[in-house]
N, CA, C, O and CB atoms as a CASP TS submission, in Angstrom:
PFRMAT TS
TARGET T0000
AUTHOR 0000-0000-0000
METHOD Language model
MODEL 1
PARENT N/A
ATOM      1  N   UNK     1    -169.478 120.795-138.716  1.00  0.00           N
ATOM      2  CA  UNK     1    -170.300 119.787-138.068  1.00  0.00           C
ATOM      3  C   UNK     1    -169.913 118.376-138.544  1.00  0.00           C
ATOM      4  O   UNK     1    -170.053 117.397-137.812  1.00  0.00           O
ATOM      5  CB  UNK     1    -171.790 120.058-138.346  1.00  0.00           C
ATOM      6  N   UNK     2    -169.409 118.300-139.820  1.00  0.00           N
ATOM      7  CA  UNK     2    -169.180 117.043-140.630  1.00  0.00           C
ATOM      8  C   UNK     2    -167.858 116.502-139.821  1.00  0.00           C
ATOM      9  O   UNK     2    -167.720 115.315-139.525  1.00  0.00           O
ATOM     10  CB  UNK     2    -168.917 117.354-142.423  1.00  0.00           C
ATOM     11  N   UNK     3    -166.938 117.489-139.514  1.00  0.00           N
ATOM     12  CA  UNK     3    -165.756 116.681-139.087  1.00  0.00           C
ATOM     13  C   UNK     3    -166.025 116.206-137.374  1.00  0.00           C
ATOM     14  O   UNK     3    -165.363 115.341-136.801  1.00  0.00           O
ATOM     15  CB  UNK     3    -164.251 117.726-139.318  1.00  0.00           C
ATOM     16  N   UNK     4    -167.232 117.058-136.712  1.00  0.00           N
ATOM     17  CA  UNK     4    -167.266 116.687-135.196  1.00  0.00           C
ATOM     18  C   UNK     4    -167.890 115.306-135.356  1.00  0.00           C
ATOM     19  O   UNK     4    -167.228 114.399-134.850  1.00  0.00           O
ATOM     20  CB  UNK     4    -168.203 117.778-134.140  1.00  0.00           C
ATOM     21  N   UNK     5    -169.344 114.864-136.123  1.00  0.00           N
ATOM     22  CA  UNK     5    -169.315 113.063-136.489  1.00  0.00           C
ATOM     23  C   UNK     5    -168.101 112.877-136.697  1.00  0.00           C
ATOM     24  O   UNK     5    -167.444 112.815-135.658  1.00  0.00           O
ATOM     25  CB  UNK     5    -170.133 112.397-137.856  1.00  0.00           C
ATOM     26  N   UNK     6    -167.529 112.762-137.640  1.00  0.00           N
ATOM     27  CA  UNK     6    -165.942 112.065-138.008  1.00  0.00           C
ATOM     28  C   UNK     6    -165.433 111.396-136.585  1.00  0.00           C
ATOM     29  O   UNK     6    -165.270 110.262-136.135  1.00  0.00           O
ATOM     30  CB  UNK     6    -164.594 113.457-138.574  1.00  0.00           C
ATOM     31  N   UNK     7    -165.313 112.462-136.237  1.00  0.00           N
ATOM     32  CA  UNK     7    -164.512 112.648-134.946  1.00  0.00           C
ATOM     33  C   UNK     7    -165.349 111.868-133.604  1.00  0.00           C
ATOM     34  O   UNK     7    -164.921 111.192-132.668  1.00  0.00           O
ATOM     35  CB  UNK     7    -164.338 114.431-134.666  1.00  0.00           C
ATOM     36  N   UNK     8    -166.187 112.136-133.841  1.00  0.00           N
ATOM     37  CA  UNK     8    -167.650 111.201-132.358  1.00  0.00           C
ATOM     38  C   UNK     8    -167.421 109.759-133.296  1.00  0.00           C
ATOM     39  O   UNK     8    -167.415 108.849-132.466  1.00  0.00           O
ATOM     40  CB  UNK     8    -170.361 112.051-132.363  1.00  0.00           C
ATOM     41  N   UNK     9    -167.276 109.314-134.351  1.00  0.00           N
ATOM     42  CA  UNK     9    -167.368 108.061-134.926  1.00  0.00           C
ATOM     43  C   UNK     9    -166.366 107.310-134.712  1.00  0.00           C
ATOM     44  O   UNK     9    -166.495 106.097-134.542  1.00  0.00           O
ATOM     45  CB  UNK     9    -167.553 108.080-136.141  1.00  0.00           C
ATOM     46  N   UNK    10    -164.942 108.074-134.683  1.00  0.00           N
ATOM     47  CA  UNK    10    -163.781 107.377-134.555  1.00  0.00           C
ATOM     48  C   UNK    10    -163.202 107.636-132.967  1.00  0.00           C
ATOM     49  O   UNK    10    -162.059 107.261-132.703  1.00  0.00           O
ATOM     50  CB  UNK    10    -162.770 107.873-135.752  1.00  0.00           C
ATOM     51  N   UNK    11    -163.855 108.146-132.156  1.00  0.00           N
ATOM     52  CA  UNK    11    -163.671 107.750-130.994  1.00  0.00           C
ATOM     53  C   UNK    11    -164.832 106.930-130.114  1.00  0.00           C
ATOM     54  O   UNK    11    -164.809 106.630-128.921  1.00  0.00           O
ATOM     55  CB  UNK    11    -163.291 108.849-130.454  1.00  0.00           C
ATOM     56  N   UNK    12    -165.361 106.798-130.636  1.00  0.00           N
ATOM     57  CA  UNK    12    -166.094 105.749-129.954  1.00  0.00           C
ATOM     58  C   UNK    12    -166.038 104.176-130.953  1.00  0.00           C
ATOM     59  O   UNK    12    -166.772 103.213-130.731  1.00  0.00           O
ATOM     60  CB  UNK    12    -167.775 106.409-129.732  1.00  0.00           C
ATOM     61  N   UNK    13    -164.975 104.245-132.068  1.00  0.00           N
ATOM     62  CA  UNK    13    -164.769 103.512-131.802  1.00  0.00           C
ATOM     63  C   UNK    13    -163.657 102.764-131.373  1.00  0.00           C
ATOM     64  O   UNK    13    -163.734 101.595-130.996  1.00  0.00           O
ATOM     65  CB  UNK    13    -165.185 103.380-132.268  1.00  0.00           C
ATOM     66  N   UNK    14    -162.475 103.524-131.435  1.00  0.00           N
ATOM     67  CA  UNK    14    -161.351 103.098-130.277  1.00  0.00           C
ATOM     68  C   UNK    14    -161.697 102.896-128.835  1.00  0.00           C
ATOM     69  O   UNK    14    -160.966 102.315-128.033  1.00  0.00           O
ATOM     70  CB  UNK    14    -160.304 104.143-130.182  1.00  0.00           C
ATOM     71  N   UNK    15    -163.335 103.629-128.455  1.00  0.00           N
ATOM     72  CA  UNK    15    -163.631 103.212-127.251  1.00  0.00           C
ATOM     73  C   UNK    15    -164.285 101.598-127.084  1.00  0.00           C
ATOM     74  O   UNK    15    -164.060 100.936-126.071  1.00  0.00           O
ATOM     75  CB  UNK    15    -164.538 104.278-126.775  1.00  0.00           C
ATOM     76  N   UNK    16    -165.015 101.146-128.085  1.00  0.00           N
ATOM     77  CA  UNK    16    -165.260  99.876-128.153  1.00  0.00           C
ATOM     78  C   UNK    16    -164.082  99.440-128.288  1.00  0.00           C
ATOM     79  O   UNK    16    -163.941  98.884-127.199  1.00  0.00           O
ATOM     80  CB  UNK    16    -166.120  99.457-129.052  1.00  0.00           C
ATOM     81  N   UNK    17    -163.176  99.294-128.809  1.00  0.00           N
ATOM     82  CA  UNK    17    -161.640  98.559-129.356  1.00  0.00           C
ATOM     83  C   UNK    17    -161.574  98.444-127.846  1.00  0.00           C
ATOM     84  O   UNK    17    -162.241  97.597-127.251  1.00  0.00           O
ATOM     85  CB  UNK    17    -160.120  99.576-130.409  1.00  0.00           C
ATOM     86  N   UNK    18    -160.463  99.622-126.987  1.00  0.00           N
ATOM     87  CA  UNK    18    -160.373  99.423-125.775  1.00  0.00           C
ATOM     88  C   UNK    18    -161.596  98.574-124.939  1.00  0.00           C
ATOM     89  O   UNK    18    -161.258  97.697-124.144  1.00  0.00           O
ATOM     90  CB  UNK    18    -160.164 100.675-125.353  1.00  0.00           C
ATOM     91  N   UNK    19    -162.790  98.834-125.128  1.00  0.00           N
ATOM     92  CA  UNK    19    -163.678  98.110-123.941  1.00  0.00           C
ATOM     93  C   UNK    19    -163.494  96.276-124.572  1.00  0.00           C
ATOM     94  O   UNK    19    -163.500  95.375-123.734  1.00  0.00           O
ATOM     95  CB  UNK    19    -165.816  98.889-123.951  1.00  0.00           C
ATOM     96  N   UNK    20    -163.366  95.994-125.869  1.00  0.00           N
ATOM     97  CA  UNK    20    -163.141  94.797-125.982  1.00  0.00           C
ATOM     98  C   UNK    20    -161.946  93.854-125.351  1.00  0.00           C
ATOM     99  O   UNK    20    -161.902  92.685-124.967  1.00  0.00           O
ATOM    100  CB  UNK    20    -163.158  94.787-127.099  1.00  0.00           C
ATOM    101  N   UNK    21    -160.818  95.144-125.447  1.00  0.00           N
ATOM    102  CA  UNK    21    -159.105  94.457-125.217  1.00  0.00           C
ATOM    103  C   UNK    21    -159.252  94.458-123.642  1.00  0.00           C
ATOM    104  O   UNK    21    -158.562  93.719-122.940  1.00  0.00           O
ATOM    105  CB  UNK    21    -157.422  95.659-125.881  1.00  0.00           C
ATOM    106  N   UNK    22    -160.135  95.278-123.160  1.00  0.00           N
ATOM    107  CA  UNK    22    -160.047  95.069-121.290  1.00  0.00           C
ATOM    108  C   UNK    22    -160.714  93.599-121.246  1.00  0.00           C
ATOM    109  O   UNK    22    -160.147  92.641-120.721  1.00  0.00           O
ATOM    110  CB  UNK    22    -161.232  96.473-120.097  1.00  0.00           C
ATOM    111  N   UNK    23    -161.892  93.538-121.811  1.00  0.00           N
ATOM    112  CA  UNK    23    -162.818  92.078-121.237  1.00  0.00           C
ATOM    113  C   UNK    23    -161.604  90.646-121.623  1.00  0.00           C
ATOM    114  O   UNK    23    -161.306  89.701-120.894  1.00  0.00           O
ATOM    115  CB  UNK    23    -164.809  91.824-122.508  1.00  0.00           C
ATOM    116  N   UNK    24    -161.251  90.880-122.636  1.00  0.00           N
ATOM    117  CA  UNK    24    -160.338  89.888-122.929  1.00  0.00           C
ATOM    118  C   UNK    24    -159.294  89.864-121.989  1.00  0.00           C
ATOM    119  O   UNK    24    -159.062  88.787-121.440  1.00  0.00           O
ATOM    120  CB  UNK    24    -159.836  90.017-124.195  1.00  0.00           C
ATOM    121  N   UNK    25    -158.499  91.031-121.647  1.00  0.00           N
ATOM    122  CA  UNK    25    -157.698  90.941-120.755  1.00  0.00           C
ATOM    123  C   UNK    25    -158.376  90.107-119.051  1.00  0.00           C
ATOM    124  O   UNK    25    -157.843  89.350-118.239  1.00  0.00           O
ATOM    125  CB  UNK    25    -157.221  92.490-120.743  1.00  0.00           C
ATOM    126  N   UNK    26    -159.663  90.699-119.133  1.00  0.00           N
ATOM    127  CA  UNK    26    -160.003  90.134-117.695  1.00  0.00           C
ATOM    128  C   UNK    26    -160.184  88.771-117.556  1.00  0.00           C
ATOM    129  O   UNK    26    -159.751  88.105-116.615  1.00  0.00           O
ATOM    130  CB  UNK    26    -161.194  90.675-117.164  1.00  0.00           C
ATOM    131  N   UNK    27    -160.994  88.244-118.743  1.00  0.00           N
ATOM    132  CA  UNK    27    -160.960  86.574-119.260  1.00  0.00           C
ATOM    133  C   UNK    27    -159.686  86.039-118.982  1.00  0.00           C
ATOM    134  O   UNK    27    -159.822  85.015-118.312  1.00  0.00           O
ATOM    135  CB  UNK    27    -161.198  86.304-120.932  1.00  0.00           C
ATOM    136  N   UNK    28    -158.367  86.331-119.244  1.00  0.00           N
ATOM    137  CA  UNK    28    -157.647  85.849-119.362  1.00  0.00           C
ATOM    138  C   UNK    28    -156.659  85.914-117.548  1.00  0.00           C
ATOM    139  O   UNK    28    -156.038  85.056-116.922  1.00  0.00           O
ATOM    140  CB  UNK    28    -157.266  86.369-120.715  1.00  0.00           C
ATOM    141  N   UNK    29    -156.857  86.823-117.381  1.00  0.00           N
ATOM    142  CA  UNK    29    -156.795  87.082-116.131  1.00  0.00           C
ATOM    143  C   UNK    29    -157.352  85.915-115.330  1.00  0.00           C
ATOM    144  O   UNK    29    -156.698  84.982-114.864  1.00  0.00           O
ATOM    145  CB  UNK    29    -157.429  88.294-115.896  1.00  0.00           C
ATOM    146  N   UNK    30    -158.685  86.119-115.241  1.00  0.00           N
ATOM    147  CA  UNK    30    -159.697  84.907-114.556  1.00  0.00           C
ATOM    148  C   UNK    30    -159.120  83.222-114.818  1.00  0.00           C
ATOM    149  O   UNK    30    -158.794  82.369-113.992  1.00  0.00           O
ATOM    150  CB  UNK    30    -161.441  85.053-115.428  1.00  0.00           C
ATOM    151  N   UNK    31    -159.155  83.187-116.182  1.00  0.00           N
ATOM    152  CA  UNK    31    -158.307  81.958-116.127  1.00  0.00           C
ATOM    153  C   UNK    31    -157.454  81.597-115.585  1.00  0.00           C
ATOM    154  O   UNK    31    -157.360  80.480-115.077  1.00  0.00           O
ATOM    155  CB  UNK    31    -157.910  81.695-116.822  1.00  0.00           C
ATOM    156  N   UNK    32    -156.427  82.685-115.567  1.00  0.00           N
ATOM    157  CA  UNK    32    -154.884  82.481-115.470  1.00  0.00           C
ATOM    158  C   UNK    32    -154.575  81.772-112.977  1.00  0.00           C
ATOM    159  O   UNK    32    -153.899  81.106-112.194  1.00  0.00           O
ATOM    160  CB  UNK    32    -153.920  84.972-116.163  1.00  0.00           C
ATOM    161  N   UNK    33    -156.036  82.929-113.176  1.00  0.00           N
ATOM    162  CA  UNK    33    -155.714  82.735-111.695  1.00  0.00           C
ATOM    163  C   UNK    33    -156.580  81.258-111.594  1.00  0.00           C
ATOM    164  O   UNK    33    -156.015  80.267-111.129  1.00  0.00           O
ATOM    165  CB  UNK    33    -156.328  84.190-110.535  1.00  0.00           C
ATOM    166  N   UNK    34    -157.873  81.201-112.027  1.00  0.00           N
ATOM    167  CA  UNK    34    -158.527  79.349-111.537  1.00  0.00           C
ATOM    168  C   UNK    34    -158.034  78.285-112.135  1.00  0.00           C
ATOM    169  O   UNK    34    -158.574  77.187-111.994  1.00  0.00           O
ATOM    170  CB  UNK    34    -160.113  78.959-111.874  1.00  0.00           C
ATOM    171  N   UNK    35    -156.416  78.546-113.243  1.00  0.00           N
ATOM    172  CA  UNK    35    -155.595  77.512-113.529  1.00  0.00           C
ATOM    173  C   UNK    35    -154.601  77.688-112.349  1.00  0.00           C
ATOM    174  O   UNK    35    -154.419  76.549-111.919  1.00  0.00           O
ATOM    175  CB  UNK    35    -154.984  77.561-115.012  1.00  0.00           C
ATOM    176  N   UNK    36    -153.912  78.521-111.662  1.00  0.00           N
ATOM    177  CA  UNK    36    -152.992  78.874-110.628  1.00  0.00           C
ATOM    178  C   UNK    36    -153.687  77.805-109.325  1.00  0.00           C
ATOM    179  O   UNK    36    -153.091  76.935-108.690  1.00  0.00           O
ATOM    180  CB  UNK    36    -153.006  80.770-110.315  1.00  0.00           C
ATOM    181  N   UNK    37    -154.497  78.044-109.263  1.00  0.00           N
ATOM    182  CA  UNK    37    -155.396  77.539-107.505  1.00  0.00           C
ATOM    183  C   UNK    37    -155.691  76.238-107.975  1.00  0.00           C
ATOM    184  O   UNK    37    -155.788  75.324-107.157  1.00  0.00           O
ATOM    185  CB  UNK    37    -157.217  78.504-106.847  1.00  0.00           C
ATOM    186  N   UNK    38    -155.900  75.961-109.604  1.00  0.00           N
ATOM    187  CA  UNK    38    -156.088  74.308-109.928  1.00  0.00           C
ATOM    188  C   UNK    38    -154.830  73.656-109.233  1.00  0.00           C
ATOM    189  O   UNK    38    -154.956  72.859-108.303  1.00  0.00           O
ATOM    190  CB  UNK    38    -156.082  73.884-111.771  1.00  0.00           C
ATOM    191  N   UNK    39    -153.253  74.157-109.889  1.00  0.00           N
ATOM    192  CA  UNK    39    -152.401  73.392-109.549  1.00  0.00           C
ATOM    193  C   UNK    39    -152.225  74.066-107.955  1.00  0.00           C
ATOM    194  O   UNK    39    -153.344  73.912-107.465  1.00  0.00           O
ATOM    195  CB  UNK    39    -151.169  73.349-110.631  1.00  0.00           C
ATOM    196  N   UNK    40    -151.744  74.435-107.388  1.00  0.00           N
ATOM    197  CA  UNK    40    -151.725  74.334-106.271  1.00  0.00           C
ATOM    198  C   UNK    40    -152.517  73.573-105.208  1.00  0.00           C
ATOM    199  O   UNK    40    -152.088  73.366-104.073  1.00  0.00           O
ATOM    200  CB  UNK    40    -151.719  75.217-106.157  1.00  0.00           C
ATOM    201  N   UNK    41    -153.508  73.238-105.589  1.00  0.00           N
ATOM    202  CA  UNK    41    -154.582  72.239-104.705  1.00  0.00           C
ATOM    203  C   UNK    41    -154.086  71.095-105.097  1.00  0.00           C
ATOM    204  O   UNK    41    -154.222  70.223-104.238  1.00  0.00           O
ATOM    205  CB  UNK    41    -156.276  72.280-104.996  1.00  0.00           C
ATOM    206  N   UNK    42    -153.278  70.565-106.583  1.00  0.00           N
ATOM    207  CA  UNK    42    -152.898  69.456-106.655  1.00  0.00           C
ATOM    208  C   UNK    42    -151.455  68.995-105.780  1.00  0.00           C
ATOM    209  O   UNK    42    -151.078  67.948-105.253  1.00  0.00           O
ATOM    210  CB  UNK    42    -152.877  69.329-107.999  1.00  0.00           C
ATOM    211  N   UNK    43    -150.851  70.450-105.946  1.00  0.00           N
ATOM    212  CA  UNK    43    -149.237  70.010-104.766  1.00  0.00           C
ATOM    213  C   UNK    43    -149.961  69.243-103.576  1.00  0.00           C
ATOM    214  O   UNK    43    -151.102  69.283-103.114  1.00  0.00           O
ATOM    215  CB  UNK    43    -148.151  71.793-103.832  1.00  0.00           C
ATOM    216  N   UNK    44    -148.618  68.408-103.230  1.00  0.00           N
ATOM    217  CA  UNK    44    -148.718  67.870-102.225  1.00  0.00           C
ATOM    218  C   UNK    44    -148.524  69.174-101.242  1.00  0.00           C
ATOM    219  O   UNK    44    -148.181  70.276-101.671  1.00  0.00           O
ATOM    220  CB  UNK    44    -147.807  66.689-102.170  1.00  0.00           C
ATOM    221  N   UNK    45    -148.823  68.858 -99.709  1.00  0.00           N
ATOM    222  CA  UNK    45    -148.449  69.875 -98.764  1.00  0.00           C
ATOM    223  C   UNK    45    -147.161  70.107 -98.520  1.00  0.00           C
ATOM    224  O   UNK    45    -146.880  71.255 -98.176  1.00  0.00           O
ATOM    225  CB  UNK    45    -148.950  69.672 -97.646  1.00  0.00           C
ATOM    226  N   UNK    46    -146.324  69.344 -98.602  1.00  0.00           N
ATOM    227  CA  UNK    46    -144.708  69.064 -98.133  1.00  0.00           C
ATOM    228  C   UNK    46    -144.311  70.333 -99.439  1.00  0.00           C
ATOM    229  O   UNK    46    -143.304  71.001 -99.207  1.00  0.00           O
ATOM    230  CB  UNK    46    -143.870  66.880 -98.421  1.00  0.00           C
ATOM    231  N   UNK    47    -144.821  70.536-100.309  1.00  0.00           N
ATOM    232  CA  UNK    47    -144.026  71.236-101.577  1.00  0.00           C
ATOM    233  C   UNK    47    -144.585  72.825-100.967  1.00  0.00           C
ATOM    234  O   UNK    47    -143.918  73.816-100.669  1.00  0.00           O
ATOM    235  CB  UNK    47    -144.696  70.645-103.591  1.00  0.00           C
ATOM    236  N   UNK    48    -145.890  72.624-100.932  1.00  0.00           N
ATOM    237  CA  UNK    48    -146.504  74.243-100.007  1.00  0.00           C
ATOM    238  C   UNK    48    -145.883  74.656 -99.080  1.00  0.00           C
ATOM    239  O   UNK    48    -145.692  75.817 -99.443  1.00  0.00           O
ATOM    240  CB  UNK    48    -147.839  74.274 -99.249  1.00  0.00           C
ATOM    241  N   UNK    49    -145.298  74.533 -97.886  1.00  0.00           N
ATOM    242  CA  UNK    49    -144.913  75.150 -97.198  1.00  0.00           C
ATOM    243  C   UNK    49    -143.333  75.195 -97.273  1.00  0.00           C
ATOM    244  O   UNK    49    -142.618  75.745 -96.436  1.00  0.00           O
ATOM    245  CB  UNK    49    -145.504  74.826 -96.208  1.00  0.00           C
ATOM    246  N   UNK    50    -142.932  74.581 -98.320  1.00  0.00           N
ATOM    247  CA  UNK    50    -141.364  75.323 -98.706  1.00  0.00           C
ATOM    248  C   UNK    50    -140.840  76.184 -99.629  1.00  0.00           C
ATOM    249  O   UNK    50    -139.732  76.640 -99.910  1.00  0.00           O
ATOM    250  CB  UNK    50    -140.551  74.554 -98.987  1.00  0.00           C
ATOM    251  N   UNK    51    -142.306  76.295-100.135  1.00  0.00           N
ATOM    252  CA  UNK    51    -142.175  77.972-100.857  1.00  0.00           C
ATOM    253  C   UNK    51    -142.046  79.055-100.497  1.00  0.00           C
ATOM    254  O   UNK    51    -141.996  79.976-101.313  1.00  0.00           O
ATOM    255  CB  UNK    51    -142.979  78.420-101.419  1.00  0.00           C
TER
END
């Protein structure tokens, strides 16, 4: 019984580990894209449509 805690303790907490490294990943994500649409609203149009 002692080693099934062990075992429920150390996977839940690699499951927090993982649920932390996703939110961060999504944060960064989120940024990455409302810095993307920042600069593009700053191009002029002439530069947009020759991409």
């Amino acid at each position: 019984m002692e080693n099934a805690v062990l075992f429920a303790n150390s996977f839940l907490s690699y499951l927090l580990l993982m649920a932390i490294i996703v939110v961060i990943a999504g944060v960064a994500v989120f940024i990455g894209i409302k810095l993307r649409k920042s600069k593009d609203a700053k191009l002029p149009e002439t530069e947009k449509t020759s991409e």
